[in-house]
C-alpha positions in Angstrom: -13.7 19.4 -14.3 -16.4 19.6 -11.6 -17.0 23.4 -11.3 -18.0 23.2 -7.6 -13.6 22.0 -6.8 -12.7 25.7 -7.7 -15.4 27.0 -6.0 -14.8 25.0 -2.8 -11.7 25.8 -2.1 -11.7 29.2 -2.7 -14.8 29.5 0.1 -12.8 26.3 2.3 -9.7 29.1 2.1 -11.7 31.9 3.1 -13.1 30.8 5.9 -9.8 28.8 7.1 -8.3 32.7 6.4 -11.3 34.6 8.9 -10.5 32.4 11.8 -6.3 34.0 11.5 -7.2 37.5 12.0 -6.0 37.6 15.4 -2.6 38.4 17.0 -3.6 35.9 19.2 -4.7 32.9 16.9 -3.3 30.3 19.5 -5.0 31.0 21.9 -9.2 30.1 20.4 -9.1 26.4 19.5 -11.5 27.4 16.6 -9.1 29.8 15.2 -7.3 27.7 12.6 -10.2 25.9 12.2 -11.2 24.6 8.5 -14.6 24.0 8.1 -15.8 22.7 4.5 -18.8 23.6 3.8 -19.5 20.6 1.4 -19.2 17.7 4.1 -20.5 20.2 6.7 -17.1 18.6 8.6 -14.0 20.3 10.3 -11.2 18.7 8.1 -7.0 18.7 7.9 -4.9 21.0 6.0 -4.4 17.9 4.3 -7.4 17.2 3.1 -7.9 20.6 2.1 -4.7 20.4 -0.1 -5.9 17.2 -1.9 -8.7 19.4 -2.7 -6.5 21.8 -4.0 -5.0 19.4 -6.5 -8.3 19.4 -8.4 -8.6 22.9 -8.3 -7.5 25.2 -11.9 -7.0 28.4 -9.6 -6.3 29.2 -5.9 -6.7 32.6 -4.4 -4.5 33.0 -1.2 -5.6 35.6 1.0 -4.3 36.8 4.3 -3.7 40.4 6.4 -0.8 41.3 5.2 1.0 42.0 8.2 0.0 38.8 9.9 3.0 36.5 9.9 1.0 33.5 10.8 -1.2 33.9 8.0 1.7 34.1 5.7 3.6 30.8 7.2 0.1 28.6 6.3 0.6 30.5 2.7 4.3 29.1 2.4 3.1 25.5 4.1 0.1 25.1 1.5 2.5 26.2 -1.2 5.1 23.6 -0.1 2.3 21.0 -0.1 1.2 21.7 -3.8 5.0 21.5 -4.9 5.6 18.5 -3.1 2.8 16.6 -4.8 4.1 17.9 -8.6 2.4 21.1 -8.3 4.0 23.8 -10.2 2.3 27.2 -9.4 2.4 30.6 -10.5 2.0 33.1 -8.1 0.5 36.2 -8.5 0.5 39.4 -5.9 -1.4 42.2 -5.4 -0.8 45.6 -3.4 -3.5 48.1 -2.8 -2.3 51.6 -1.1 
């Protein structure tokens, strides 16, 4: 496997994940935002799931008491399922 997919879509994530920080993510048109840093192009969810398909291992991220951050978890999630996906999932909690 291409070792720049995993790599990709972890930094893809990340950045889609910087632009939720906000109470108020509806409100900046660049919030929400998913900029891949291969094409140098603002692409889909979509998209970014397909590139999830070639991808070993995913690494969610999000504020954990941002509910908006959370629903694009469950909708990514969905997506991979949908298309014969079978995650695990893993959590962490740090006090």
């Amino acid at each position: 496997m291409n070792s720049l997919v995993p790599k990709f879509c972890l930094f893809s994530f990340i950045f889609y994940l910087f632009g939720l920080t906000s109470s108020q993510a509806s409100e900046d048109p660049l919030l929400e935002t998913i900029w891949n840093i291969q094409s140098r192009k603002v692409i889909e969810q979509e998209e970014l799931i397909e590139h999830f398909l070639g991808a070993e291992v995913i690494y969610l991220g999000e504020k954990h008491d941002n509910a908006r951050q959370h629903e694009i978890q469950l909708q990514i999630l969905e997506a991979l399922i949908s298309k014969g996906k079978r995650p695990s999932i893993g959590f962490e909690f740090f006090t």
